[in-house]
Backbone as JSON Lines, residues from 0, in Angstrom:
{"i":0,"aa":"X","n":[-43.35,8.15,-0.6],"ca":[-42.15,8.94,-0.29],"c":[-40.9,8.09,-0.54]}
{"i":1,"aa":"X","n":[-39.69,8.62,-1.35],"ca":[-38.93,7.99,-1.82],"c":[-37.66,7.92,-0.45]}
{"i":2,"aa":"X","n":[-36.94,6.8,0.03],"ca":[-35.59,7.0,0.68],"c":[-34.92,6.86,0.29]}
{"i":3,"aa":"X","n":[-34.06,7.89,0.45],"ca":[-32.78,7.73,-0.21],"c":[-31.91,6.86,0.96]}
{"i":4,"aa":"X","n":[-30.74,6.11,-0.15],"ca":[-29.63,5.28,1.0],"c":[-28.22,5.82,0.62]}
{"i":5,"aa":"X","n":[-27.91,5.96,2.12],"ca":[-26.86,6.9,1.72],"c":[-25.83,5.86,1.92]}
{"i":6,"aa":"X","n":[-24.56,5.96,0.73],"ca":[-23.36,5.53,0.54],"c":[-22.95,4.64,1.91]}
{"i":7,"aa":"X","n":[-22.68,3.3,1.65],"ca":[-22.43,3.1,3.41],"c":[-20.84,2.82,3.13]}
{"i":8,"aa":"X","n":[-20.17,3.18,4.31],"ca":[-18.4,3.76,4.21],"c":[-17.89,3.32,5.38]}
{"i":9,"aa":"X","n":[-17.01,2.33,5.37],"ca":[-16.23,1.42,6.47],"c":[-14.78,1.93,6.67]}
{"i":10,"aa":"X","n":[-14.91,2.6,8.31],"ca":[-13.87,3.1,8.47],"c":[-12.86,2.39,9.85]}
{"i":11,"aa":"X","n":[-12.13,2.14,9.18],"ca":[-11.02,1.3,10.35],"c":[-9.99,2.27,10.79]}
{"i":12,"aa":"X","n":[-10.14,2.56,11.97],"ca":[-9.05,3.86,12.67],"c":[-9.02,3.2,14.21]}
{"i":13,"aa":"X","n":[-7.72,2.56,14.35],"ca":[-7.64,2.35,15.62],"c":[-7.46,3.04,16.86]}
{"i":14,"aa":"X","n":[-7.35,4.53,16.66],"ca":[-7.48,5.47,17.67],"c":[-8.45,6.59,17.56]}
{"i":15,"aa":"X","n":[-9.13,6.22,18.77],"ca":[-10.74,6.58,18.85],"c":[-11.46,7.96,18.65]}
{"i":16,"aa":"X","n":[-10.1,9.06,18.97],"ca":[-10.59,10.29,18.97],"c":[-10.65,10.89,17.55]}
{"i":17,"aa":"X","n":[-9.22,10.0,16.77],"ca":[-9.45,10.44,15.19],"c":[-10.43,10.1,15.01]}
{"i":18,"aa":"X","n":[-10.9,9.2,14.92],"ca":[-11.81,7.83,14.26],"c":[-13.48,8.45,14.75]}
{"i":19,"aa":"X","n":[-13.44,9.26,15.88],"ca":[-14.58,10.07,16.2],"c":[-15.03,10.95,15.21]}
{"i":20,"aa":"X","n":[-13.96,11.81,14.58],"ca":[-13.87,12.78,14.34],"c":[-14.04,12.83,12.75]}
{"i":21,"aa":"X","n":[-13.43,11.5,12.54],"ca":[-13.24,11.04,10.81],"c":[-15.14,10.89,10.85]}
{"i":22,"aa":"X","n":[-15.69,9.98,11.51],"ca":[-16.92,9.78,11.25],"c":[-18.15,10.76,11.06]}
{"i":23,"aa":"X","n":[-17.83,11.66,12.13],"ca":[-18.38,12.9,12.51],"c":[-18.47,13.43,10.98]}
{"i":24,"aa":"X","n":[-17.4,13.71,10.49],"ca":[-17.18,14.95,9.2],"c":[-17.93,13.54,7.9]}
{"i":25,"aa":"X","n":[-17.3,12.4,7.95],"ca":[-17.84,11.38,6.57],"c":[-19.86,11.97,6.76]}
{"i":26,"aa":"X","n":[-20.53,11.31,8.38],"ca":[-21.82,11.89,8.17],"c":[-22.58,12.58,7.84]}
{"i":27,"aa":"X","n":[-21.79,13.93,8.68],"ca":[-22.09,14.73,8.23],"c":[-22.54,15.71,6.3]}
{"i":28,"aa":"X","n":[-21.13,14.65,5.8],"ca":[-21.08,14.61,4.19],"c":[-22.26,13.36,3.81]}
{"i":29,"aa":"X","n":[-23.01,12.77,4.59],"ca":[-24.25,11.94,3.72],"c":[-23.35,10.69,3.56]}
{"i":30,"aa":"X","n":[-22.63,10.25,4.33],"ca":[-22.37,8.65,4.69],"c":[-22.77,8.1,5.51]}
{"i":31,"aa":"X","n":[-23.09,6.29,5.25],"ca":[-23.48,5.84,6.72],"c":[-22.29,5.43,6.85]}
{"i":32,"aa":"X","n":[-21.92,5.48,8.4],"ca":[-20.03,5.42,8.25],"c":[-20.68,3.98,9.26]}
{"i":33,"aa":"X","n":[-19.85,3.09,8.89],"ca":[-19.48,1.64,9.24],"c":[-18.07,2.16,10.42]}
{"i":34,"aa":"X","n":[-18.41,2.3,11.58],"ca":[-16.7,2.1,12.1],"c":[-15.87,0.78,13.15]}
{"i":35,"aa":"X","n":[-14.86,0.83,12.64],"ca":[-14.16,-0.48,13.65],"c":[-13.14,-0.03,14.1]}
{"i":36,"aa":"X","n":[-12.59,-0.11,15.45],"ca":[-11.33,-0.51,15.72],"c":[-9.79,-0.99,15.41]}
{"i":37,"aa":"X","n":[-10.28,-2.15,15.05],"ca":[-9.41,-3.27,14.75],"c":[-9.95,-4.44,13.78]}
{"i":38,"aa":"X","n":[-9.02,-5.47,13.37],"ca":[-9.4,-6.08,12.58],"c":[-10.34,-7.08,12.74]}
{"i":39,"aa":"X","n":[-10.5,-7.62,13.85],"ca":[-11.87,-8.29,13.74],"c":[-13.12,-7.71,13.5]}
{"i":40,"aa":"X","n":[-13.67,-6.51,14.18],"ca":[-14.66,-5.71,13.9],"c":[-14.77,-5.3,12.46]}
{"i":41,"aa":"X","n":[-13.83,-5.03,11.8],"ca":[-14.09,-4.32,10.49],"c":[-14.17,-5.85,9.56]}
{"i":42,"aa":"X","n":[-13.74,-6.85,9.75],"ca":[-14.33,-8.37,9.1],"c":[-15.55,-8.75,9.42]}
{"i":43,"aa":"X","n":[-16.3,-7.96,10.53],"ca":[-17.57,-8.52,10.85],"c":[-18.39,-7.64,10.07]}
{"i":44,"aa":"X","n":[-17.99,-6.67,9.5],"ca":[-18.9,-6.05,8.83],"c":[-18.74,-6.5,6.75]}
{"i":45,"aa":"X","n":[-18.11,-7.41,6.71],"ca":[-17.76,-7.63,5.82],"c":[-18.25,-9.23,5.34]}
{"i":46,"aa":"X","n":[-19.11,-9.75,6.47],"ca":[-19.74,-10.94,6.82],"c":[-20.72,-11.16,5.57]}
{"i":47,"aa":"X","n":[-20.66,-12.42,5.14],"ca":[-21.88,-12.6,3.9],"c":[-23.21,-12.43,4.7]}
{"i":48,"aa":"X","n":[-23.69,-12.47,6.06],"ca":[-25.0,-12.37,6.53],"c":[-24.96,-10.83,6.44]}
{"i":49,"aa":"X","n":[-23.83,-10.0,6.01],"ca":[-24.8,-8.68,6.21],"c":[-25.59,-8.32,4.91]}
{"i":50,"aa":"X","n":[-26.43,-7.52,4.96],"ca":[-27.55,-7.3,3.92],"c":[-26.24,-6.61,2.56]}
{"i":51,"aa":"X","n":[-25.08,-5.83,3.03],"ca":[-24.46,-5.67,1.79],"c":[-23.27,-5.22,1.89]}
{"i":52,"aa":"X","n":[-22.56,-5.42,1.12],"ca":[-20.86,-4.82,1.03],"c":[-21.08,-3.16,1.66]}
{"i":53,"aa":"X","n":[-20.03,-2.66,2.55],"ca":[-19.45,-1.32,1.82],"c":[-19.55,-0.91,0.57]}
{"i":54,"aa":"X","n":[-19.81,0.36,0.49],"ca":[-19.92,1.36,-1.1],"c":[-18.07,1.7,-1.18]}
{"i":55,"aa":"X","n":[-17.68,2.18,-0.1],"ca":[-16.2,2.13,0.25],"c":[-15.41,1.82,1.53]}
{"i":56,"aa":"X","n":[-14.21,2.17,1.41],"ca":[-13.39,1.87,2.78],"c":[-12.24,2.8,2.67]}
{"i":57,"aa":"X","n":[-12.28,3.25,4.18],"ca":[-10.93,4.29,4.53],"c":[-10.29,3.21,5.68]}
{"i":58,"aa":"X","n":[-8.87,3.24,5.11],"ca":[-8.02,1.83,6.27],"c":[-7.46,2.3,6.73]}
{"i":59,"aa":"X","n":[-7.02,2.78,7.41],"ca":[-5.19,2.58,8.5],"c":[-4.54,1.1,8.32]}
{"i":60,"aa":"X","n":[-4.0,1.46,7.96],"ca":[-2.21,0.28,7.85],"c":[-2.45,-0.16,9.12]}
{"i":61,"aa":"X","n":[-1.82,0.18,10.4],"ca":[-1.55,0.39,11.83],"c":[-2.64,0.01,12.55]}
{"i":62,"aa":"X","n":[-3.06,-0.82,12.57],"ca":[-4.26,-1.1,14.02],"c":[-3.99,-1.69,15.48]}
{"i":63,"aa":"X","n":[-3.52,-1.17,16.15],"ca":[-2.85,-1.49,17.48],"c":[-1.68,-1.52,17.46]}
{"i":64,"aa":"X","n":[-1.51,-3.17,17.77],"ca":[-0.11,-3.72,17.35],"c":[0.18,-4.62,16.35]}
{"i":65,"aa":"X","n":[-0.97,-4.41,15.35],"ca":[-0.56,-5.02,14.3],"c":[-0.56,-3.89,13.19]}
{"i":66,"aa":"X","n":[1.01,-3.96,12.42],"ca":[1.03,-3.18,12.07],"c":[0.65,-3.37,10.77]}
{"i":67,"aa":"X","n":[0.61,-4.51,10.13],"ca":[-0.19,-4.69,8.89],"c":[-1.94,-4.85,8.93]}
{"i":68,"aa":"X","n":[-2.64,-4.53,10.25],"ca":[-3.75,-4.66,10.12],"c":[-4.97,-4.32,9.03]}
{"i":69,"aa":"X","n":[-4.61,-2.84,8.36],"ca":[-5.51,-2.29,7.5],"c":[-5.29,-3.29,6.27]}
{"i":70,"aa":"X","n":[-4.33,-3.85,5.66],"ca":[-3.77,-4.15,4.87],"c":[-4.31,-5.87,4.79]}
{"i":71,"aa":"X","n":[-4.54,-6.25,5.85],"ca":[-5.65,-7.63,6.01],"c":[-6.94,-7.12,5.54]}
{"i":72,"aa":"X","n":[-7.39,-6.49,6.34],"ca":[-8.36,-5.71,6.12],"c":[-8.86,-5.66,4.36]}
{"i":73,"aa":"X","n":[-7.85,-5.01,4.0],"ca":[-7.53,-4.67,2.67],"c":[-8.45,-6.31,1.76]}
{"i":74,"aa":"X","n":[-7.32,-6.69,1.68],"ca":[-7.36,-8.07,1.6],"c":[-8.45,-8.8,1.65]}
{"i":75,"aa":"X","n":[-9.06,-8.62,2.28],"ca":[-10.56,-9.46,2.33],"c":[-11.77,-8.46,1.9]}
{"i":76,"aa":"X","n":[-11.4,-7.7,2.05],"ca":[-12.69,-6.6,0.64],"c":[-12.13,-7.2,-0.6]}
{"i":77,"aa":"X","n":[-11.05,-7.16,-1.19],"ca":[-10.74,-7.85,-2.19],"c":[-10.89,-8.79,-2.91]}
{"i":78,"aa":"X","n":[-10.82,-9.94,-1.47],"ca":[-11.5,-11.25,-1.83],"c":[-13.47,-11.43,-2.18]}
{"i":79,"aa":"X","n":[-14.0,-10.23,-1.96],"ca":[-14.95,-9.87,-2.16],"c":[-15.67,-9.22,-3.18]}
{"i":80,"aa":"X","n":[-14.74,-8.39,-3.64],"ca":[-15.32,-7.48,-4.51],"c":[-13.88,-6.77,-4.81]}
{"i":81,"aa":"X","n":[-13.46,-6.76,-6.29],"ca":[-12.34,-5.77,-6.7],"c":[-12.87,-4.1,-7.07]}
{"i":82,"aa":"X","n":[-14.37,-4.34,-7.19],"ca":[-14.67,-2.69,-7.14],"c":[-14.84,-1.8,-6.2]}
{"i":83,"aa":"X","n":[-15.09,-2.23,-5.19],"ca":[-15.13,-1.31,-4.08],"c":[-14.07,-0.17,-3.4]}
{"i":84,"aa":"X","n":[-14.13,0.95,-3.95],"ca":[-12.98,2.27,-4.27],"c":[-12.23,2.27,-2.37]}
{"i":85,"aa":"X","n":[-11.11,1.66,-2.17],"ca":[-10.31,1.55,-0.7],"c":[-9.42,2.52,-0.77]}
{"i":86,"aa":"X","n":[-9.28,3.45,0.9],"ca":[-8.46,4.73,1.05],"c":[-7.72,3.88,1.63]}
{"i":87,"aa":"X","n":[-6.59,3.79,1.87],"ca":[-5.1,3.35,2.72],"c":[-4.58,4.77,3.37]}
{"i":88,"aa":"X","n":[-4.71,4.63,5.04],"ca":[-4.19,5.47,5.36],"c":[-2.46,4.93,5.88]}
{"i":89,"aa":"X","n":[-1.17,5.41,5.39],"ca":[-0.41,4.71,5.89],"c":[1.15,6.14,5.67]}
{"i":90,"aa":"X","n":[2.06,5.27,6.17],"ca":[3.32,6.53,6.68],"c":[4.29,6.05,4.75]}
{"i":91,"aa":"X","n":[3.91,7.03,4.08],"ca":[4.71,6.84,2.69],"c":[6.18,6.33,3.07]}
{"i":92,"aa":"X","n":[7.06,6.23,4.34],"ca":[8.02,6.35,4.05],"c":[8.52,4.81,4.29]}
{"i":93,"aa":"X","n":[7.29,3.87,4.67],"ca":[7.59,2.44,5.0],"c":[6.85,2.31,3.45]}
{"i":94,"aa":"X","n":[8.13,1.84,2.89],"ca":[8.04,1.18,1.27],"c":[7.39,0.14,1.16]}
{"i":95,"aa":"X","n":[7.57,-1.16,1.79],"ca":[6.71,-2.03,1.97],"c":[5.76,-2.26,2.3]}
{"i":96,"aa":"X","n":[5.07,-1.43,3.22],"ca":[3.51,-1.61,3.21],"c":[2.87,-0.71,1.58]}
{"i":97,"aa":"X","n":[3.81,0.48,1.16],"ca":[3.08,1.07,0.56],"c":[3.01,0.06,-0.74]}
{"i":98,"aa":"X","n":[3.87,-0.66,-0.72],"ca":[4.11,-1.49,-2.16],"c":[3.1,-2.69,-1.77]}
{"i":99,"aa":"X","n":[3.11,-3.07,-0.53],"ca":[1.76,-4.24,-0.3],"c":[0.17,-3.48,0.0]}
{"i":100,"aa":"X","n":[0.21,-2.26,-0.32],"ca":[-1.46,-1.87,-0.5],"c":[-1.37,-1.69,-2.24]}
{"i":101,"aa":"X","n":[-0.57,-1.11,-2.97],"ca":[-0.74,-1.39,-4.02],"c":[-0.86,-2.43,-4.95]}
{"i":102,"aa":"X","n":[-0.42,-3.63,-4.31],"ca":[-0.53,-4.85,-5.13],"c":[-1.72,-5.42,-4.77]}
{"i":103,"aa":"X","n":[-2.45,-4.73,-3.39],"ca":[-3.72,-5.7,-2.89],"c":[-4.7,-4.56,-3.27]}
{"i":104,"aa":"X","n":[-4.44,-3.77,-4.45],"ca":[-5.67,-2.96,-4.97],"c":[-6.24,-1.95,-4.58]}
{"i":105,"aa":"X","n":[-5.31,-1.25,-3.74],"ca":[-5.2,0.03,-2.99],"c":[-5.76,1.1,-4.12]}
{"i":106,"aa":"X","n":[-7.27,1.93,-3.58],"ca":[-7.64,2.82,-5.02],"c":[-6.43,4.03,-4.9]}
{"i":107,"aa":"X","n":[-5.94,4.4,-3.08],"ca":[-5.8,5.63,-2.86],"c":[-5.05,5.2,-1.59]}
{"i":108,"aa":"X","n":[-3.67,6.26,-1.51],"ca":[-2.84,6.23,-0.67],"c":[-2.7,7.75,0.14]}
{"i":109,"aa":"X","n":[-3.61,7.72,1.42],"ca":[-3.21,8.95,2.27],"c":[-2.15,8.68,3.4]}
{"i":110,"aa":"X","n":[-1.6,10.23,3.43],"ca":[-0.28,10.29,4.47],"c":[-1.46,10.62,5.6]}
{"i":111,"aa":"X","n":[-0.78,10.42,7.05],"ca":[-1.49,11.13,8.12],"c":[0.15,12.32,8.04]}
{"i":112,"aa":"X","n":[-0.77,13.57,8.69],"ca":[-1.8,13.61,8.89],"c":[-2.47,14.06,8.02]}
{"i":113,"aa":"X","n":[-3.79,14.5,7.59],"ca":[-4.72,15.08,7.19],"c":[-5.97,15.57,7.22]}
{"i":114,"aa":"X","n":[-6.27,16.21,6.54],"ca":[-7.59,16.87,7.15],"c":[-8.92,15.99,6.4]}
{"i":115,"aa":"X","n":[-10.18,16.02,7.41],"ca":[-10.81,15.58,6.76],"c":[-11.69,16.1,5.67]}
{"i":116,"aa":"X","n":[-11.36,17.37,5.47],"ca":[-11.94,17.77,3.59],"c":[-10.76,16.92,2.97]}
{"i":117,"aa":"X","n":[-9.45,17.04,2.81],"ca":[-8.52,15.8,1.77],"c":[-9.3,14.59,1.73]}
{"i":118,"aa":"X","n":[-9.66,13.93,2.37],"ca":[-10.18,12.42,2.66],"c":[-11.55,12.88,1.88]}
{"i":119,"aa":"X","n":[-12.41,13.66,1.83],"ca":[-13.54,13.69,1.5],"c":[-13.16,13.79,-0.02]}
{"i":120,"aa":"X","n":[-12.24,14.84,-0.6],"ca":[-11.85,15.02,-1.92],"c":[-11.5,13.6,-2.48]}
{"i":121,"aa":"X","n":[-10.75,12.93,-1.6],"ca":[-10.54,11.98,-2.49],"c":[-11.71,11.14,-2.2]}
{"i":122,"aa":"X","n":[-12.56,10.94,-1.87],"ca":[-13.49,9.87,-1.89],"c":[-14.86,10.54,-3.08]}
{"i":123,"aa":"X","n":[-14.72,11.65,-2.81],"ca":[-15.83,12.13,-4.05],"c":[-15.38,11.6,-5.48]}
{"i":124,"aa":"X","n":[-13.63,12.02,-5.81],"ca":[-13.02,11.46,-6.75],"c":[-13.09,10.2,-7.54]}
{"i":125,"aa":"X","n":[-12.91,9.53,-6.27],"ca":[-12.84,7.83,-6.26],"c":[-14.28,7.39,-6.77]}
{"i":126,"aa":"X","n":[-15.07,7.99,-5.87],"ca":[-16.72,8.18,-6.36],"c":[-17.04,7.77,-8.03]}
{"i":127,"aa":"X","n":[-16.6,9.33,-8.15],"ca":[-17.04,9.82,-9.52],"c":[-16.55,9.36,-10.47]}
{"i":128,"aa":"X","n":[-15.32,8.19,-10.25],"ca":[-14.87,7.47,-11.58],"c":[-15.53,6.03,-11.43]}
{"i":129,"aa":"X","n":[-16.4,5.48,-10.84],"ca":[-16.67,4.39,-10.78],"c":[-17.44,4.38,-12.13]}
{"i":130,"aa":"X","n":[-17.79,2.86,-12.45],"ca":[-17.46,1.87,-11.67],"c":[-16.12,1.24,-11.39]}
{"i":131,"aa":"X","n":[-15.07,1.46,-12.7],"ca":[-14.24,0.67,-13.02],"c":[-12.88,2.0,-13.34]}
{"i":132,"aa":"X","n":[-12.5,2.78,-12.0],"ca":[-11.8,4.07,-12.14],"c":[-10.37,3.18,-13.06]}
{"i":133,"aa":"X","n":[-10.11,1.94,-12.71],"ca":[-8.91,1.83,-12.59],"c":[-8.46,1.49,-14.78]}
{"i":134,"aa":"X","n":[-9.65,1.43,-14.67],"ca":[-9.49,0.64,-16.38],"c":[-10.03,2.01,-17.44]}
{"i":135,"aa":"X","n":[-10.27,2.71,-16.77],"ca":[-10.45,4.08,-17.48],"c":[-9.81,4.71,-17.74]}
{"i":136,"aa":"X","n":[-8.77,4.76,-16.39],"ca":[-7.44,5.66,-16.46],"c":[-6.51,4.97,-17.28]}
{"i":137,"aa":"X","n":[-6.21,3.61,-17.38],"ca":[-5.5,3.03,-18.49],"c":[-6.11,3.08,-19.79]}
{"i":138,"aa":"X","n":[-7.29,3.01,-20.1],"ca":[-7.59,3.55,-21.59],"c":[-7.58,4.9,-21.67]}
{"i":139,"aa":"X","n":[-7.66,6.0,-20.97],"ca":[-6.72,7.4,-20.82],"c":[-5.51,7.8,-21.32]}
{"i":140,"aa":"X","n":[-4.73,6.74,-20.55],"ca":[-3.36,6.49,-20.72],"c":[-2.74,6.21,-21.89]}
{"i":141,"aa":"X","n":[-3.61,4.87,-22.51],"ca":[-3.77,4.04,-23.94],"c":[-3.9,5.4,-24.79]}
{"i":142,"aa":"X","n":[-4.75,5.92,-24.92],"ca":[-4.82,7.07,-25.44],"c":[-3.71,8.13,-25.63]}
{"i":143,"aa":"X","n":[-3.78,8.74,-25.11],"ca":[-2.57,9.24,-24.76],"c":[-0.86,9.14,-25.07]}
{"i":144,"aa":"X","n":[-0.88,7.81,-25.81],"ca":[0.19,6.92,-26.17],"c":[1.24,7.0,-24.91]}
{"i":145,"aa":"X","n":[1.17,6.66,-23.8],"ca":[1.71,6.71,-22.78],"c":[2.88,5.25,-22.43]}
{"i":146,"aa":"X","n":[3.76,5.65,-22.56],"ca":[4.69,4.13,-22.64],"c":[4.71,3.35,-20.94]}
{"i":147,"aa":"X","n":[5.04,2.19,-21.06],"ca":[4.5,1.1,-19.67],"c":[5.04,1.94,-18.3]}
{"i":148,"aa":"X","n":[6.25,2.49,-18.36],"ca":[6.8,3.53,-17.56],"c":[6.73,4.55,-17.1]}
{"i":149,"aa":"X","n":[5.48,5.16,-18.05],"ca":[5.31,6.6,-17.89],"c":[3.94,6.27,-16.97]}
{"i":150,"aa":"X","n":[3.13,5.35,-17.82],"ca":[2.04,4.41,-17.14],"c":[2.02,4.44,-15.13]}
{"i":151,"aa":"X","n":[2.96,3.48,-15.35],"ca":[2.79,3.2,-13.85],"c":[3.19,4.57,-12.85]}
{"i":152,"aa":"X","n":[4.4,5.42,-13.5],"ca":[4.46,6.88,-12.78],"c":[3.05,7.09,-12.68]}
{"i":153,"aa":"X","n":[2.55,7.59,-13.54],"ca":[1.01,8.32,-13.33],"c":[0.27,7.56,-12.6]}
{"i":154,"aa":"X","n":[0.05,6.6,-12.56],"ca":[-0.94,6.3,-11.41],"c":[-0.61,5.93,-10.08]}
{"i":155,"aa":"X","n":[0.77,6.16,-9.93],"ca":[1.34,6.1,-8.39],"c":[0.78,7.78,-8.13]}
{"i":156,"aa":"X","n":[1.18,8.38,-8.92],"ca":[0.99,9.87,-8.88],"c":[-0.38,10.13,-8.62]}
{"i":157,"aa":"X","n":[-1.38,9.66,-8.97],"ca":[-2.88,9.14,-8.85],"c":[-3.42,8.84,-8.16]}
{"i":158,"aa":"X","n":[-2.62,8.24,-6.99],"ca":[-2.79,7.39,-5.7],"c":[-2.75,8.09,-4.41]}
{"i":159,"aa":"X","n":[-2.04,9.34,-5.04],"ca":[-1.34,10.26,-3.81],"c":[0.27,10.3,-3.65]}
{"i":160,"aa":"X","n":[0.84,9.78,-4.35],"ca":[2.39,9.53,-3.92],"c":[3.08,10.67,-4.9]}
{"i":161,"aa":"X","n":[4.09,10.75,-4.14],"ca":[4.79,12.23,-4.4],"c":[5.96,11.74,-4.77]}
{"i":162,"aa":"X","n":[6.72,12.64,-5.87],"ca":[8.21,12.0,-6.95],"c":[9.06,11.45,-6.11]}
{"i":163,"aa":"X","n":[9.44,11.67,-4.95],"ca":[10.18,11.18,-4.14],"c":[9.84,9.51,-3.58]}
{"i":164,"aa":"X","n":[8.22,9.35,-3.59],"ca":[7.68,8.41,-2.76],"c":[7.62,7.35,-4.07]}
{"i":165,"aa":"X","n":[7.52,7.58,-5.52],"ca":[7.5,7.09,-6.66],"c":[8.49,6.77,-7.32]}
{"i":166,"aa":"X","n":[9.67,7.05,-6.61],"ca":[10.81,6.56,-6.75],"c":[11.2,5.61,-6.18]}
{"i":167,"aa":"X","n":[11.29,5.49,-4.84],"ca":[11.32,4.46,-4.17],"c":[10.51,3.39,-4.07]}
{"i":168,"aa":"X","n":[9.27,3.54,-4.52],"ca":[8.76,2.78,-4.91],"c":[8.87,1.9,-6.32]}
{"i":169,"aa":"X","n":[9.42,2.5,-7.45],"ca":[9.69,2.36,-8.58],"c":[11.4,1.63,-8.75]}
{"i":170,"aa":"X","n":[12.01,1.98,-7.76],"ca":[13.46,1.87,-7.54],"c":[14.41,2.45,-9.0]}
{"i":171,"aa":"X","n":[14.01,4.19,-8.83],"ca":[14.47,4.86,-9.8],"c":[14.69,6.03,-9.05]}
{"i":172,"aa":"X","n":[15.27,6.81,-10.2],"ca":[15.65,8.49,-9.13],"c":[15.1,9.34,-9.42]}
{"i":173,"aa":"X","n":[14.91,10.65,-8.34],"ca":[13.64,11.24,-8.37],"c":[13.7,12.04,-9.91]}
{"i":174,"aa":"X","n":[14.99,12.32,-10.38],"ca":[14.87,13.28,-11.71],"c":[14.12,12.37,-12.75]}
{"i":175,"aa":"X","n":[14.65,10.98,-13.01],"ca":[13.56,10.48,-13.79],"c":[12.15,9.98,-13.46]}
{"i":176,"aa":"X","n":[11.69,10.0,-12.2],"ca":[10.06,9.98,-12.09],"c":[9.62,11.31,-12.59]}
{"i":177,"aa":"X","n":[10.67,12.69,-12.06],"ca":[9.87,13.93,-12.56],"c":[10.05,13.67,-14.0]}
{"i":178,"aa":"X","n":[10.75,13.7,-14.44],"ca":[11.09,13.24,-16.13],"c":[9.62,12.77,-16.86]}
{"i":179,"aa":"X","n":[9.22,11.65,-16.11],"ca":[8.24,10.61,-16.46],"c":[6.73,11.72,-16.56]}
{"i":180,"aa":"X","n":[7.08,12.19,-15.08],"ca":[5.69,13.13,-14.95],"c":[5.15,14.15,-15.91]}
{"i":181,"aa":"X","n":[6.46,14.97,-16.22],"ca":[6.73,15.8,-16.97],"c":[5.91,15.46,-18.55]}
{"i":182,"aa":"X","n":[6.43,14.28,-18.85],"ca":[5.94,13.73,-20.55],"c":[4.5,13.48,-20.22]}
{"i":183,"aa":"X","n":[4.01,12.88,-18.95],"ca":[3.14,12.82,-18.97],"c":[1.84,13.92,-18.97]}
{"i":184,"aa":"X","n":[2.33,14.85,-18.13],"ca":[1.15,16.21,-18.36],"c":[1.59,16.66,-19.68]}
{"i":185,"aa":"X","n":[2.67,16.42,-20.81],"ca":[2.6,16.83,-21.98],"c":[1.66,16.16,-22.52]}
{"i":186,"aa":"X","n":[1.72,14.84,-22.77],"ca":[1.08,14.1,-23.51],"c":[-0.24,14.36,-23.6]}
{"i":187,"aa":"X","n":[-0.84,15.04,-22.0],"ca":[-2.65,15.03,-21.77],"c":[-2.69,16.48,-22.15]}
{"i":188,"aa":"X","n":[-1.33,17.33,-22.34],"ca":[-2.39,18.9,-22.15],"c":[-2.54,19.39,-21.17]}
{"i":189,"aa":"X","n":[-1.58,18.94,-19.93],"ca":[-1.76,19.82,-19.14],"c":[-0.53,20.16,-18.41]}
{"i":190,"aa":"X","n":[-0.78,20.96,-17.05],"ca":[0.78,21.87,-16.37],"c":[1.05,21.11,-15.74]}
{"i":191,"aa":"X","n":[0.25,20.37,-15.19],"ca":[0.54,19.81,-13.54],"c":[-0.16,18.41,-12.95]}
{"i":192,"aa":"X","n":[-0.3,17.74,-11.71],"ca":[-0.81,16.92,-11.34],"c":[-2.42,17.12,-10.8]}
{"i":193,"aa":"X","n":[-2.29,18.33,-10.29],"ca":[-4.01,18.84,-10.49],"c":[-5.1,18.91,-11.7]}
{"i":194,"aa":"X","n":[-4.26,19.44,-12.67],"ca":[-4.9,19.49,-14.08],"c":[-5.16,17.9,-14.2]}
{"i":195,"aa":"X","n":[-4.17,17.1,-14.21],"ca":[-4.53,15.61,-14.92],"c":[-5.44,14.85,-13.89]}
{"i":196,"aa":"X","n":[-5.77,15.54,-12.68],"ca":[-6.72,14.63,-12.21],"c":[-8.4,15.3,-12.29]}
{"i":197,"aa":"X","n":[-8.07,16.31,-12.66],"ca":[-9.38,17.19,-13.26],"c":[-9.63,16.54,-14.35]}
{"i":198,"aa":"X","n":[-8.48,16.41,-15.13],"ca":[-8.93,16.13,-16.53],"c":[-9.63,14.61,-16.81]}
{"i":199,"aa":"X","n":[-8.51,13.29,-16.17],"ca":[-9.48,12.32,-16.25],"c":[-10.52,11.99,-14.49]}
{"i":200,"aa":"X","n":[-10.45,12.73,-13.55],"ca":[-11.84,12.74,-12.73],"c":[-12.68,13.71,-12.89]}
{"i":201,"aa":"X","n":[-12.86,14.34,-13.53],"ca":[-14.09,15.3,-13.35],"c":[-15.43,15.12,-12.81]}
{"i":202,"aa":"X","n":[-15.46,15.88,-11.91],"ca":[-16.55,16.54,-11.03],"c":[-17.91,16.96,-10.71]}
């Protein structure tokens, strides 16, 4: 008789009733959900004595009172493994954390609140482009003849971040991120930001 092993998924939510509730719905979807607290717990599962990495990770920024906790967190999956597909849960409107999960290899940027089918969508997503989502979408892009600018729009856009949040992040204004967006669903063939993630994640 064959066992199957189901996806194991490390979830850091420092408040217990979400973090109940997040786990509840990941299981239920055929994860073994890894959960922690805070940042020591979610490093103990990240220990070379355990039998194996996370398949993924959903973070919170915010763990108590540290407000860069997920983002350590972050950080040491990293130092581990650059493939392992990481959700960042964090508030888009603090620029600096969102700009320090993206430089520490953030696959995916969620706002709270949300529901947990969004979180599941994007983790099927994240899933289904492995191994190497991030070098696919740039030979996509490559393709595409997509210039370095239009580039980095789209995959903020990719991440979850919205023209407003890609601006400030970009330190440009929102008419030229839409601008950017705009050439970009020309370039692939399509209307919108749904189409282009259909088009290079498919399902």
């Amino acid at each position: 008789m064959t066992t199957t092993v189901r996806p194991r998924l490390l979830l850091v939510e420092d408040e217990a009733e979400a973090q109940g509730a997040l786990a509840r719905a990941l299981g239920r979807a055929g994860y073994d959900v890894q959960a922690a607290l805070d940042v020591a717990s979610a490093l103990a599962h990240l220990e070379d004595g355990r039998p194996r990495l996370p398949d993924l990770a959903v973070l919170d920024v915010v763990l108590g009172d540290d407000d860069r906790g997920g983002l350590r967190v972050l950080e040491a999956i990293r130092a581990r493994s650059a493939r392992i597909p990481v959700v960042i849960v964090t508030a888009f409107a603090d620029v600096a954390k969102v700009k320090a999960a993206l430089n520490l290899g953030a696959s995916h940027l969620l706002e709270k609140p949300f529901r947990a089918a969004e979180l599941l969508t994007v983790i099927d997503r994240l899933r289904a482009a492995r191994p190497d989502p991030s070098e696919a979408v740039v030979q996509a892009f490559a393709r595409a003849g997509l210039t370095r600018r239009e580039s980095e729009v789209a995959l903020l856009a990719l991440k979850g971040l919205s023209s407003p949040e890609i601006a400030h992040v970009l330190a440009m204004s929102d008419k030229t991120v839409r601008q950017h967006l705009s050439r970009v669903y020309e370039k692939h063939g399509v209307s919108g930001r749904g189409e282009l993630v259909h088009l290079l994640f498919p399902i």
